[in-house]
C-alpha positions in Angstrom: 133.3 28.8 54.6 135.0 27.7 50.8 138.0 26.0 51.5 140.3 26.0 48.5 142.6 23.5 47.8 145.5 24.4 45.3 147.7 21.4 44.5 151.2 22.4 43.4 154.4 20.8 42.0 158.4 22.9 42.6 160.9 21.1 41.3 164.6 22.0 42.2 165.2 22.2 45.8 167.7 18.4 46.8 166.3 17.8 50.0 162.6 18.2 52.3 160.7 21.3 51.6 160.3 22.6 55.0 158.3 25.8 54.8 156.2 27.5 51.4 154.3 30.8 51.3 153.1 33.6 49.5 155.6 36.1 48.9 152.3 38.8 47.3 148.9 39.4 48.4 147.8 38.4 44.8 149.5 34.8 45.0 151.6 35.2 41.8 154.7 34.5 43.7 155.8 31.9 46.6 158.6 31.4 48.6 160.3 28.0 49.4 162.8 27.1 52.1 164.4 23.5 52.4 166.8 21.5 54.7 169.3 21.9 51.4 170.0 25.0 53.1 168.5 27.1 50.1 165.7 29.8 50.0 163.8 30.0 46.5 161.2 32.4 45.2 159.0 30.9 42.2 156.1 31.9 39.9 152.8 30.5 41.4 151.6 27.3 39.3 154.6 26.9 37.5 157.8 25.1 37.8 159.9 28.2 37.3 162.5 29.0 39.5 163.4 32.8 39.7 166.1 33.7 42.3 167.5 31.3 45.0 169.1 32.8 48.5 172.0 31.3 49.9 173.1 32.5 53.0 171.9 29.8 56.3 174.9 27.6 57.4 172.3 24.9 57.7 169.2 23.8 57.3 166.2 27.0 56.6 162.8 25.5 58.4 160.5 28.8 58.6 160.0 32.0 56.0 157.9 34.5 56.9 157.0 38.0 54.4 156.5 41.2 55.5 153.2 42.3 54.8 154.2 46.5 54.0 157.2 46.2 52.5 159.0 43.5 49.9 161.3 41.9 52.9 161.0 38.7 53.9 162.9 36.8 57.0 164.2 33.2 57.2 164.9 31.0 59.9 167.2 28.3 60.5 168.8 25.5 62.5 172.2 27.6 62.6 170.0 29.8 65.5 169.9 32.5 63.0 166.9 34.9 61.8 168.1 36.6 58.5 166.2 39.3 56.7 166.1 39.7 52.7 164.9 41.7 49.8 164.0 39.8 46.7 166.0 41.7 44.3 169.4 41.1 46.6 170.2 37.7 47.1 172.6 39.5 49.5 171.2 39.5 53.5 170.1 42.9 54.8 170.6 41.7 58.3 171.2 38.6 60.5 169.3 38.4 64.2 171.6 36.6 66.6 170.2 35.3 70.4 168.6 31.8 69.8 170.4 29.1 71.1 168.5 26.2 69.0 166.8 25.5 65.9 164.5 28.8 64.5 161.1 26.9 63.7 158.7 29.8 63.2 158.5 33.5 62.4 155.9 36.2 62.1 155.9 39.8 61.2 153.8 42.1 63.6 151.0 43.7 61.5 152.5 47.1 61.9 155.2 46.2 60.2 157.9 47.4 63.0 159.0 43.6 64.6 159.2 40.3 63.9 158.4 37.5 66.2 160.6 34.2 66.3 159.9 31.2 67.9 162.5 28.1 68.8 163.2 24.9 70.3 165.1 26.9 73.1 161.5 28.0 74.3 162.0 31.4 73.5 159.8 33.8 71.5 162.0 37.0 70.7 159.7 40.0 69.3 162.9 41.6 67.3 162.8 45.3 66.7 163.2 45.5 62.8 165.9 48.4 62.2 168.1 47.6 65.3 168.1 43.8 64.5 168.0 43.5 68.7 165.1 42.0 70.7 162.7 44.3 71.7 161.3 41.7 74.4 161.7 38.1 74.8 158.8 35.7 76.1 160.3 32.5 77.9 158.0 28.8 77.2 158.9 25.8 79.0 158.4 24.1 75.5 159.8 24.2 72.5 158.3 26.6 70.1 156.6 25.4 66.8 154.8 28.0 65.4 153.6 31.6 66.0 150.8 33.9 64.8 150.2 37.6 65.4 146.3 38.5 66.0 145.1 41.3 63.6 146.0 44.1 66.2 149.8 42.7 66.9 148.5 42.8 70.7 148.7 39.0 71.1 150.7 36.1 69.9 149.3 32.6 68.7 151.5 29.8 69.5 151.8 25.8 69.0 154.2 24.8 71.5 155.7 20.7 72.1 156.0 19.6 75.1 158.6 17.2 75.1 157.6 14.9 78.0 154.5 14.7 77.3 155.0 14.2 73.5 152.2 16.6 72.4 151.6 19.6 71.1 149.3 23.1 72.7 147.9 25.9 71.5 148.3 29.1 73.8 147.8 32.8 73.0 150.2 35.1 74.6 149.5 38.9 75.9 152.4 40.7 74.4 152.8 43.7 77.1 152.2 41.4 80.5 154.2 38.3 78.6 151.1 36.4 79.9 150.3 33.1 78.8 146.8 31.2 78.4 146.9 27.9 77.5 143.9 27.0 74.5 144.0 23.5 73.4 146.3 20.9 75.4 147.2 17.6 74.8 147.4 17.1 70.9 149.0 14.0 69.7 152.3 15.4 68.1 152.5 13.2 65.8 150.4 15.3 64.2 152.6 18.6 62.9 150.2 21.0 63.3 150.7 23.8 60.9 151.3 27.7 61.3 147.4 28.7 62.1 145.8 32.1 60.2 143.2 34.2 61.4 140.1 34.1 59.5 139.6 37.6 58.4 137.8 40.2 60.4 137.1 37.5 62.8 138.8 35.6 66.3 138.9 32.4 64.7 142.2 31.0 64.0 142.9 27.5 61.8 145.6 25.5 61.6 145.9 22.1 59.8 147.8 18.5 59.6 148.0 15.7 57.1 144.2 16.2 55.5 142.6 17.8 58.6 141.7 21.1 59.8 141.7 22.3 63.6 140.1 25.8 64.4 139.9 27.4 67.0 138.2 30.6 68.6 139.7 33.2 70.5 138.5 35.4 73.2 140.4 38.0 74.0 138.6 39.6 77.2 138.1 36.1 78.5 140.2 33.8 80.4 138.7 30.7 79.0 140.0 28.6 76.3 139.0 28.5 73.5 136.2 26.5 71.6 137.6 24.1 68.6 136.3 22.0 66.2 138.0 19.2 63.9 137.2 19.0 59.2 138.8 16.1 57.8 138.5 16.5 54.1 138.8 13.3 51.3 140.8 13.0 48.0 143.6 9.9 46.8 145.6 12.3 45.2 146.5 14.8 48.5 148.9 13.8 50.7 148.8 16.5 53.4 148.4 20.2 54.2 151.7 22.6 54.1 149.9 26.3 54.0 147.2 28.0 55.0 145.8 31.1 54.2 143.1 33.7 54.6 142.2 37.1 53.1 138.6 36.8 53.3 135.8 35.9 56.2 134.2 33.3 54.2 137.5 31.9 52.3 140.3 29.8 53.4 143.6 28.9 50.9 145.0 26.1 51.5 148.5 24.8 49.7 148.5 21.2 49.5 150.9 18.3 48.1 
């Protein structure tokens, strides 16, 4: 596999950067969020601001785009999910249930829901056009981050177990609300990121500081899944904050 490291250097958001991605499929565009409260969309490998969204009460710590349309949702510690078009810097709607911080979201690949995850332990799949859940999966951790598999059937999800202090992988069946637990007991110290499937493949990857963690995925099998660790070497990264794939033998990785 090429692994592709793209370095990149946004200047204008006042405090932490908490979540960056690809607003296009061509990666001319890229969304930021930041504990300033602030959502920003830029040019890719530039410095150029073009719109910011002010809307969160508090701090925004997860953006996800939708993949057939130009929306994108935001999530926050006000407990709030918040959907947007680009050329509004209006809301089109807010999704109220959460009763804790918002730390992940993900789009269904059809395009209908949205998936959010939080430190209450619950993942709500939202139907889109009534801004109500659709059905609501219940963790006994708090949820980090959460991935749809190519046919929106499953859910990947890092979850933290607070008395333990670590972090798990599990993949969740979206009709029984079954879960399967994958990979247990990472340090969580670690901050895994928000994992991507490998394209036309059932191997997922997710990342921390200057390592890479994937995984495989079976889904007619109730055995976790195989893993395997890439560490990767250069003075002038300091860690991971995006991963991407659109092709079986490519990985995009946004670094700092």
């Amino acid at each position: 596999m090429n692994i592709w490291l793209s370095k990149m250097s946004i200047l204008g958001h006042t405090k932490l950067i908490s979540d960056i991605c690809y607003y296009d499929p061509n990666g001319d565009y890229i969304l930021s969020c930041s504990a300033d409260n602030d959502i920003r969309l830029w040019r890719s490998f530039s410095s150029n601001c073009l719109t910011i969204y002010r809307s969160h009460l508090s701090p925004v710590w997860c953006l996800s785009v939708h993949s057939k349309s130009d929306r994108f949702a935001s999530g926050s510690m006000d407990q709030t999910v918040r959907l947007w078009t680009p050329d509004q810097t209006n809301i089109l709607r807010t999704f109220i249930y959460h009763t804790d911080d918002i730390n992940t979201l993900t789009f269904h690949p059809n395009g209908k829901y949205l998936a959010s995850g939080s430190n209450d332990g619950l993942i709500i799949l939202w139907a889109l056009e009534q801004a109500q859940p659709a059905r609501i999966l219940k963790s006994s951790s708090s949820i980090e981050q959460l991935t749809f598999t190519s046919d929106g059937n499953q859910l990947i999800s890092i979850n933290y177990n607070h008395e333990q202090n670590s972090d798990h992988i599990s993949i969740w069946d979206i009709r029984s609300a079954n879960e399967i637990d994958l990979i247990k007991n990472i340090p969580s110290h670690r901050c895994l990121l928000k994992s991507c499937q490998i394209e036309n493949t059932n191997k997922f990857v997710t990342g921390f500081k200057k390592s890479f963690l994937f995984f495989d995925i079976n889904s007619n099998s109730q055995k976790t899944g195989d893993s395997f660790r890439s560490d990767f070497s250069n003075e002038d990264i300091k860690r991971l904050i995006h991963l991407s794939s659109k092709q079986s033998n490519k990985l995009i990785a946004i670094v700092e």
